[in-house]
C-alpha positions as CSV (number, residue, x, y, z in Angstrom):
1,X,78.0,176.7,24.4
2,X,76.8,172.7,24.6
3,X,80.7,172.0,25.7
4,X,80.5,174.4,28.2
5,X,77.5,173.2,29.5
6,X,78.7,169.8,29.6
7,X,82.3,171.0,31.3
8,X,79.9,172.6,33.8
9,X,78.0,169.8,34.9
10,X,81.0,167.3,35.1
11,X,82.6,169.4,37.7
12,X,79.3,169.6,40.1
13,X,79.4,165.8,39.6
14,X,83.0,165.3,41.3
15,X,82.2,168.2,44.1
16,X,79.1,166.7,44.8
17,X,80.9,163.0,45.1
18,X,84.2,164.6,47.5
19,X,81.5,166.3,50.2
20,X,80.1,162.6,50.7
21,X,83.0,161.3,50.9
22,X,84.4,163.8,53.8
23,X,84.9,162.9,57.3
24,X,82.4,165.3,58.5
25,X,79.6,163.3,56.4
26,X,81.5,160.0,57.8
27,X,80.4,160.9,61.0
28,X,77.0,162.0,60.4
29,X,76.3,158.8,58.8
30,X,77.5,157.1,62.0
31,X,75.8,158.7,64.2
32,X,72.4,158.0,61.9
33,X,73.2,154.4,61.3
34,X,74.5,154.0,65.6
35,X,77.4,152.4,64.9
36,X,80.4,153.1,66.6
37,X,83.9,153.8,64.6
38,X,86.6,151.2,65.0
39,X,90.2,150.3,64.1
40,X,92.1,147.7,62.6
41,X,93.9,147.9,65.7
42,X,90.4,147.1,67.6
43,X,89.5,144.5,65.5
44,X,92.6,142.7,66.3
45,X,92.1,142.9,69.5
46,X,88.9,141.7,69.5
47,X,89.7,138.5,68.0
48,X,92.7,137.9,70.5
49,X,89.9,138.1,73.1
50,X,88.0,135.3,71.7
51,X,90.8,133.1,71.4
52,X,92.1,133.8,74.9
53,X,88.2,133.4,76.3
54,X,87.3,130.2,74.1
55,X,91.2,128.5,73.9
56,X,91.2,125.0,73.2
57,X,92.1,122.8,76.5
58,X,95.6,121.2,74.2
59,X,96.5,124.6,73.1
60,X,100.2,125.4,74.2
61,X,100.3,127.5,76.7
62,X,96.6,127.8,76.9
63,X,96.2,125.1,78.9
64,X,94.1,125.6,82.2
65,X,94.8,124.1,85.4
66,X,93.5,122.7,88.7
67,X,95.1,123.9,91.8
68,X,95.1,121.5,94.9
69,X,96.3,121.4,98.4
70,X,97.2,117.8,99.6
71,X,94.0,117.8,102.1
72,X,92.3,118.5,98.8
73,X,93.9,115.6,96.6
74,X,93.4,113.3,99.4
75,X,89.6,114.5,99.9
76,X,89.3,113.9,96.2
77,X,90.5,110.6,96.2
78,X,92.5,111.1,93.4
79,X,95.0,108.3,92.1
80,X,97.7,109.0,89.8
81,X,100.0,107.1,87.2
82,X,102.3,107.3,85.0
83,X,100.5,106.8,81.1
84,X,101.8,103.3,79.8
85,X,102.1,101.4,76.4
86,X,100.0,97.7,75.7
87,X,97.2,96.5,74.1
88,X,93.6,97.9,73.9
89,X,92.4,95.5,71.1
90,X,92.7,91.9,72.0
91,X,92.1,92.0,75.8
92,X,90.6,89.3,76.8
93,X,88.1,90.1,79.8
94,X,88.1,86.9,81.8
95,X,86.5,85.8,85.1
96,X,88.8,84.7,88.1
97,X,88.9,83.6,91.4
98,X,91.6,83.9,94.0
99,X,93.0,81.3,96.3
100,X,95.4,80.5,98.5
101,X,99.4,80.0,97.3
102,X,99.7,76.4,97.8
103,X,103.1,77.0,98.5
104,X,102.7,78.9,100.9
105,X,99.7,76.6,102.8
106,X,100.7,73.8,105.5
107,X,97.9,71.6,106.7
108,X,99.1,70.5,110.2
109,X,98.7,66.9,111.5
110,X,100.7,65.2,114.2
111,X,102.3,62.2,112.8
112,X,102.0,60.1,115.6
113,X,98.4,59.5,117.2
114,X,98.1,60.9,121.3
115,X,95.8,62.8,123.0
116,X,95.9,66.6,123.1
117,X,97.0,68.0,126.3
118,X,97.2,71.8,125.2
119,X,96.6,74.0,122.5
120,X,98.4,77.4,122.0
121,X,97.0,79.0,119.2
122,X,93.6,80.4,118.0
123,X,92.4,81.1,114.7
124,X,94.1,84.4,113.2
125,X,97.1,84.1,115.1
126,X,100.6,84.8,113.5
127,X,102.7,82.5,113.9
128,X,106.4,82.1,112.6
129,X,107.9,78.6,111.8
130,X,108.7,76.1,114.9
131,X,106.4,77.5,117.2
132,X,104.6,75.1,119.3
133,X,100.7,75.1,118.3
134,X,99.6,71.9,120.3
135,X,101.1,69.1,122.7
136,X,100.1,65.5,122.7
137,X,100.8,62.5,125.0
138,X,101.6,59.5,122.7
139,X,101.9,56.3,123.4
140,X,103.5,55.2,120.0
141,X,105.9,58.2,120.8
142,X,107.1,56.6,124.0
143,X,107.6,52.9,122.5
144,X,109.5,54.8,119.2
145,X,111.8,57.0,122.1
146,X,111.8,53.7,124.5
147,X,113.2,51.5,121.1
148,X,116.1,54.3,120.1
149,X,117.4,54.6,124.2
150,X,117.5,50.9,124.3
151,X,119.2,50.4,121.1
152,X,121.4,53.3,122.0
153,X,122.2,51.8,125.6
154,X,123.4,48.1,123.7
155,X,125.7,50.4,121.0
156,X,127.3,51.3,123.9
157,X,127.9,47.8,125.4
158,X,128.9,46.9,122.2
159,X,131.3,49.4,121.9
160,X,133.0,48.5,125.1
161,X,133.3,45.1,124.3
162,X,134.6,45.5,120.9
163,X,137.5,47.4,122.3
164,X,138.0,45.4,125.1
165,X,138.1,42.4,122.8
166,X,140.9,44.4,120.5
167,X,142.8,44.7,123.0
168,X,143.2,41.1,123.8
169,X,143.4,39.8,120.4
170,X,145.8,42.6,120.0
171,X,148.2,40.9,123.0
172,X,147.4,37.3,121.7
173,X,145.5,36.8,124.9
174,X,141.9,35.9,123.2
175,X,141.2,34.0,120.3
176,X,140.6,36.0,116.6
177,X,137.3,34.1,116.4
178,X,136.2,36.2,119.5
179,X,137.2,40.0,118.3
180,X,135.2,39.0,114.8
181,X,131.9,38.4,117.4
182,X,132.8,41.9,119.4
183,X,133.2,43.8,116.1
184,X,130.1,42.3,114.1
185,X,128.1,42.5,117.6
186,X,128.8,46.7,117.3
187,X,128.6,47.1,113.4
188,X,124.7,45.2,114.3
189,X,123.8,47.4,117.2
190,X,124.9,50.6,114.9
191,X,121.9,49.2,112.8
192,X,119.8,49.0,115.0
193,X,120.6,53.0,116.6
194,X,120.6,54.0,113.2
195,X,117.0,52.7,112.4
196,X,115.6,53.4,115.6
197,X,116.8,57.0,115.2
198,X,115.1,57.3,111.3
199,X,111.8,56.2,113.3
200,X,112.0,58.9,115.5
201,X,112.8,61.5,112.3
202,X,109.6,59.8,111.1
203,X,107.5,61.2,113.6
204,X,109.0,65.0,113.8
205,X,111.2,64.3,117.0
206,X,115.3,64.9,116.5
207,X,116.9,62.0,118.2
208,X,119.9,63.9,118.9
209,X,118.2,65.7,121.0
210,X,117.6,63.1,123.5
211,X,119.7,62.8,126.2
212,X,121.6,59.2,127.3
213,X,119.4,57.8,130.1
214,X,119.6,54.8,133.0
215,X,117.2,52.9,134.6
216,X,116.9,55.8,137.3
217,X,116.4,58.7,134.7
218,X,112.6,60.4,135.2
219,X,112.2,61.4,131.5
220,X,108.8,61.4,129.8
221,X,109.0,59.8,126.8
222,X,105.0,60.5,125.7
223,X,105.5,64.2,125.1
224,X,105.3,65.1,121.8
225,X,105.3,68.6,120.1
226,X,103.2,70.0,117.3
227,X,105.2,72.9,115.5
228,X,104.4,74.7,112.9
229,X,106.3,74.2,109.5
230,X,105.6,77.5,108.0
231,X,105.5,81.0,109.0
232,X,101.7,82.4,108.6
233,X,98.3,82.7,110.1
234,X,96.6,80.3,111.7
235,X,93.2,79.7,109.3
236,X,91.7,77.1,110.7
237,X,92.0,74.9,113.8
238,X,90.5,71.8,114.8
239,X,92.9,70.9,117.6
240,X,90.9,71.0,121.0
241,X,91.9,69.4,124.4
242,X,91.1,65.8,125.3
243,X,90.5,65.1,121.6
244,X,93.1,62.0,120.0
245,X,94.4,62.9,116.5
246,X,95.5,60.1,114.7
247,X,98.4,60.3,112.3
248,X,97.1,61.6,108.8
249,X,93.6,62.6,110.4
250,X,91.2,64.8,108.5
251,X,90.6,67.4,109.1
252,X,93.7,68.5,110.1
253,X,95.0,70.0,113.3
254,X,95.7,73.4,112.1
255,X,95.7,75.1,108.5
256,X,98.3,78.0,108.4
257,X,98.3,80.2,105.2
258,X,101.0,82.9,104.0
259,X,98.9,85.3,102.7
260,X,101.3,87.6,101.0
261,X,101.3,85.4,97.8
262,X,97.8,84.0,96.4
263,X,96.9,82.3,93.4
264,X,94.3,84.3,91.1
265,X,92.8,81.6,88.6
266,X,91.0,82.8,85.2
267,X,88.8,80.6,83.3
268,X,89.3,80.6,79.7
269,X,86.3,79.8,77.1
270,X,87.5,77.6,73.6
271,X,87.7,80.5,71.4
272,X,90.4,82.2,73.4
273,X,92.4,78.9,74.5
274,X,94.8,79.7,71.9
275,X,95.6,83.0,72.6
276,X,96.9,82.9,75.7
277,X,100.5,82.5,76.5
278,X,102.9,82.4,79.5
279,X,104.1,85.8,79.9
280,X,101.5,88.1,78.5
281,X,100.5,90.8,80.3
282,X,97.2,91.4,82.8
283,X,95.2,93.7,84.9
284,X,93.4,91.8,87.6
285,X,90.5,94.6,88.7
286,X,89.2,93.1,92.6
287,X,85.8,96.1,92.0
288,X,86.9,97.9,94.6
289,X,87.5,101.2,92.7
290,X,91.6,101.2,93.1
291,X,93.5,100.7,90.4
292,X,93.9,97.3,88.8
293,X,97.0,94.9,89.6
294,X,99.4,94.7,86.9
295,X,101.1,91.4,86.4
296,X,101.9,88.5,84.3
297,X,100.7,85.0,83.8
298,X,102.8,82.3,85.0
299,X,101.0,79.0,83.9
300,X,98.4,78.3,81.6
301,X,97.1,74.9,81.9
302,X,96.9,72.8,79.0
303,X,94.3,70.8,80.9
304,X,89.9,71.5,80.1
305,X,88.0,71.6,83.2
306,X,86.0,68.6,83.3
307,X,82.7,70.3,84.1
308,X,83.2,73.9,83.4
309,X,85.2,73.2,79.7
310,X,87.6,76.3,80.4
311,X,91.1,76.6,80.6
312,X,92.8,77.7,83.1
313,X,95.5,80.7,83.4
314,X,97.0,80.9,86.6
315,X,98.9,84.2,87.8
316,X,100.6,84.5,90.9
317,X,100.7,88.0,92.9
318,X,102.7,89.1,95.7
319,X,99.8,90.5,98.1
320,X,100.7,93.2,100.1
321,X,98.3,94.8,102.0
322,X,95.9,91.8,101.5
323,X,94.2,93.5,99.0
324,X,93.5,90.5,97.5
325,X,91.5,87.5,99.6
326,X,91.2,83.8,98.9
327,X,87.3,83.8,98.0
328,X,87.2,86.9,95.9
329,X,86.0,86.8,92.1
330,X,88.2,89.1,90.4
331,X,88.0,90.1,86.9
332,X,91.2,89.8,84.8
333,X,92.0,91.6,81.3
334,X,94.4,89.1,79.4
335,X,96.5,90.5,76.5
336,X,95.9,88.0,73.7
337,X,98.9,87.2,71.8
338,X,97.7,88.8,68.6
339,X,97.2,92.0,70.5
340,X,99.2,95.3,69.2
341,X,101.0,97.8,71.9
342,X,99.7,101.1,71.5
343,X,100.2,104.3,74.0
344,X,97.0,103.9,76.4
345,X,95.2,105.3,79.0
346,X,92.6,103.9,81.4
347,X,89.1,104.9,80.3
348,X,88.7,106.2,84.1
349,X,91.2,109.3,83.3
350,X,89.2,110.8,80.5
351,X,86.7,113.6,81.0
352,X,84.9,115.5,78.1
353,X,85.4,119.7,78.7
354,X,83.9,122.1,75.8
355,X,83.4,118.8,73.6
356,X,87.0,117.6,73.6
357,X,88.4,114.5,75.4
358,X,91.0,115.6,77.9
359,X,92.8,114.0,80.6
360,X,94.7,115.6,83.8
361,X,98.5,115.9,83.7
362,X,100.4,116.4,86.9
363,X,101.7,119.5,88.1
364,X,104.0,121.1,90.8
365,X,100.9,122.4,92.3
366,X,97.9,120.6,91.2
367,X,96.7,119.1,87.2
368,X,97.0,120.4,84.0
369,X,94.3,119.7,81.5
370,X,95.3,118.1,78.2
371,X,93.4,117.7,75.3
372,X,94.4,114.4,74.0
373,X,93.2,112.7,70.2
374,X,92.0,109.2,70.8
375,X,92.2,105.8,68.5
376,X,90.6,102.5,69.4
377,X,88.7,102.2,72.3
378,X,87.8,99.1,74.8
379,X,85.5,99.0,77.9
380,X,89.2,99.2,79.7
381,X,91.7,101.4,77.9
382,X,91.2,104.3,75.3
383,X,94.8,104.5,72.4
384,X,96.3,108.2,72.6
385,X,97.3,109.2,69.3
386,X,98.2,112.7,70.4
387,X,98.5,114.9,73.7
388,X,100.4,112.7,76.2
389,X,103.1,110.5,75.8
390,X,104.3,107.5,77.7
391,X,105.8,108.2,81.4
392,X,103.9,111.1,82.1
393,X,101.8,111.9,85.2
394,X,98.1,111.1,84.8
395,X,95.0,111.1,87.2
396,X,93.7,107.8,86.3
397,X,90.5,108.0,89.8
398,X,88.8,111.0,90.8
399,X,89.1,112.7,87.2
400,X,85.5,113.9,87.5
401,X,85.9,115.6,91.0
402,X,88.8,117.4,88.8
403,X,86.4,118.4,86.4
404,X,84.0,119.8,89.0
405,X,87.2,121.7,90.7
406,X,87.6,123.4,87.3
407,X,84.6,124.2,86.4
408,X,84.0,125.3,89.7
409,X,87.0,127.9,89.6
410,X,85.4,128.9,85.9
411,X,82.1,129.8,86.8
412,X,83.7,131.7,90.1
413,X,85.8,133.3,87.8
414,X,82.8,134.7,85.4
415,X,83.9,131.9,82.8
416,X,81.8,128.6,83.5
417,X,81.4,126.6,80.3
C-alpha cells in the first residue's frame, strides 16, 4: 500500500512538471511577463543591424562617402594629394626669408657718363633682353667713336701704301728699306683699330657696327644706348630725363628682376648646424593656407652670421605664379639627416568621426572616408601605420568642410552621429 502510494505521487509530479512546460503555458507567461517571442533568426538579424547602423569608418566595404559636384569641391576649397613617404621626427622648423635670385638680377648703369635724353620704361614693366630702357648723349662716347673712325680711316691709308709699296719692291723699282716702313706702318695702325675698337666693347657699343665715314658724313657720335641685359621686370628705376649718370653710379639706372626663380634663406640655430645637408628634403609653408612647396636644399653655408650666429641653408625654387615674393618670411621644415622615412600625411587631412582618426580618399564621384591608425606625430605631419598607403588620393585642405558634408548627409538621412 506505502509503494503504491509513493508510485502515485511520482506520476502527479511529472504531469504536473509537462503542463508548465507546454506551449499553451509558454504563452501565458508571455503575455504576463509582456515580452514578445523571438527567434534565433531575429536575433541575428538584430545584431546585423547594429553593425550596419554603428560600422566602423575603415571597415571594408562599410566605408561611407562624400558625394560632390565640381561647383561643390571648388566651393569647398578642397586640395588634394597624393599620400607620400619622409620624415615626421627630425623636421627641423626653421625661419626663412625670400629674396631675389641673384642670377637672375641685373642692376643697370651706363658705362659711359652723358646726360639722359629719354627714358622708355616704368617700373613693372616687362621687358626682354636688348630692349632699349634709356638714351644718353655722351661726350666720352663721341671722343671713344671719334678715336676708332680715325684709327680706322689711317688702317686704311696704311693699307694702300703697303701694297702700293709691294708692288714696287716687287718690280725692283723702290728700295727694301721702304716696303719694311709700309708694312710696319699697317701692322701699327692695326693696333691702334684693334685697341680703339676694345674701348668701344668697353662701353657697350659694337664697333662693327659703325659705318666707314669722311669728313662730310653727318653721324652723331654722342648717342649712346642703354639696353637691358636680362629679360625681367623692371623693379626699380632711377633713370629720369636731364639727369647725368656717371659710369658705375649708385643707385643704378634700372634694377630688373626675373622673378620666376627666388632664393628662400633659412636661418639655422647651433644645435641644428650639423644636421643639415645638401640635398635633404623641405616644405617651405608662405601662411597662405595652400599647400607647402616641396623642394630641396641646394647650399648650406658653412659660414655663422656675424650678428645673428645662424647658419644659413639656402634653397632655390622655380616660382611660378609668384607665389613666392622677395620680402616674405616663410617658414621652412628641414629634414634633419638623422630623420627616418615613414608613410605620412599632413596633419591638415585628418578629421576625428565617431572617435576614430580618418582621412578622405578620392573617389570617382566625391571622398571616401578611411579610418587610418596613426604613429608619431609632429605639428606638421601625422605617420600612418595602417589605412592608406603611399600614392593614393588624399584631401590634404578643406577636410573639415568634408566632415560637415557628411555629417550633414547623416543627420538628413536619420543617422547624424
Amino acid at each position: 500500500m506505502t509503494l503504491f502510494k509513493t508510485n502515485l505521487l511520482a506520476v502527479t509530479v511529472s504531469m504536473l512538471a509537462l503542463a508548465a512546460c507546454s506551449p499553451g503555458n509558454q504563452d501565458r507567461d508571455q503575455h504576463s511577463t509582456g515580452a514578445a517571442p523571438h527567434s534565433d533568426t531575429d536575433g541575428a538579424q538584430h545584431e546585423g543591424n547594429l553593425e550596419d547602423n554603428h560600422a566602423e569608418p575603415g571597415g571594408r566595404g562599410a566605408n561611407p562617402e562624400v558625394h560632390l559636384s565640381e561647383d561643390q569641391f571648388s566651393a569647398l576649397g578642397i586640395t588634394v594629394e597624393a599620400v607620400t613617404t619622409g620624415a615626421v621626427d627630425g623636421v627641423l622648423e626653421l625661419p626663412g626669408e625670400v629674396g631675389f635670385d641673384q642670377n637672375h638680377l641685373a642692376h643697370v648703369s651706363p658705362r659711359v657718363s652723358g646726360v639722359v635724353q629719354s627714358v622708355s620704361v616704368a617700373e613693372g614693366d616687362r621687358v626682354e633682353a636688348g630692349d632699349i630702357l634709356a638714351i644718353l648723349n655722351s661726350r666720352p662716347l663721341a671722343d671713344a667713336k671719334a678715336a676708332y673712325l680715325s684709327a680706322r680711316a689711317r688702317l686704311d691709308l696704311a693699307e694702300s701704301s703697303y701694297q702700293r709699296e709691294e708692288r714696287l719692291w716687287e718690280r725692283q723699282i723702290s728700295a727694301e728699306q721702304d716696303f719694311l716702313n709700309a708694312r710696319q706702318a699697317l701692322e701699327e695702325a692695326r693696333i691702334v683699330v684693334r685697341s680703339a675698337g676694345q674701348q668701344l666693347d668697353a662701353l657697350g657699343v659694337d664697333a662693327s657696327t659703325l659705318p666707314r665715314v669722311n669728313a662730310t658724313t653727318n653721324l652723331s657720335l654722342t648717342r649712346y644706348e642703354l639696353a637691358a641685359p636680362i629679360a625681367g621686370t623692371i623693379i626699380e628705376r632711377h633713370a629720369v630725363l636731364g639727369e647725368v649718370l656717371e659710369e658705375g653710379g649708385q643707385p643704378p639706372a634700372f634694377i630688373i628682376a626675373n622673378t620666376s626663380s627666388v632664393w628662400v634663406d633659412a636661418a639655422i640655430y647651433g644645435g641644428d648646424l650639423g644636421r643639415l645637408r645638401a640635398g635633404a628634403a623641405v616644405s617651405i609653408d608662405p601662411g597662405d593656407g595652400v599647400a607647402p612647396i616641396e623642394s630641396t636644399i641646394d647650399f648650406v653655408s658653412p659660414q655663422i652670421g656675424e650678428r645673428t650666429r645662424t647658419g644659413r641653408a639656402r634653397v632655390v625654387i622655380a616660382n611660378a605664379g609668384d607665389r613666392l615674393r622677395p620680402g616674405m618670411f616663410v617658414t621652412v621644415f628641414a629634414v634633419a639627416s638623422d630623420a627616418v622615412s615613414v608613410v605620412r600625411v599632413p596633419v591638415s587631412a585628418l578629421q576625428t568621426i565617431d572617435g576614430r582618426s580618418v582621412v578622405f580618399v578620392r573617389s570617382d564621384d566625391g571622398f571616401e572616408v578611411r579610418s587610418v591608425q596613426l604613429g608619431r606625430r609632429s605639428e606638421q605631419f601625422a605617420e600612418i601605420l595602417s589605412g592608406v598607403s603611399p600614392s593614393e588620393l588624399i584631401a590634404i585642405t578643406g577636410t573639415f568642410s568634408l566632415k560637415a558634408e557628411l555629417q550633414k548627409g547623416e543627420f538628413d538621412d536619420g543617422h547624424a552621429h
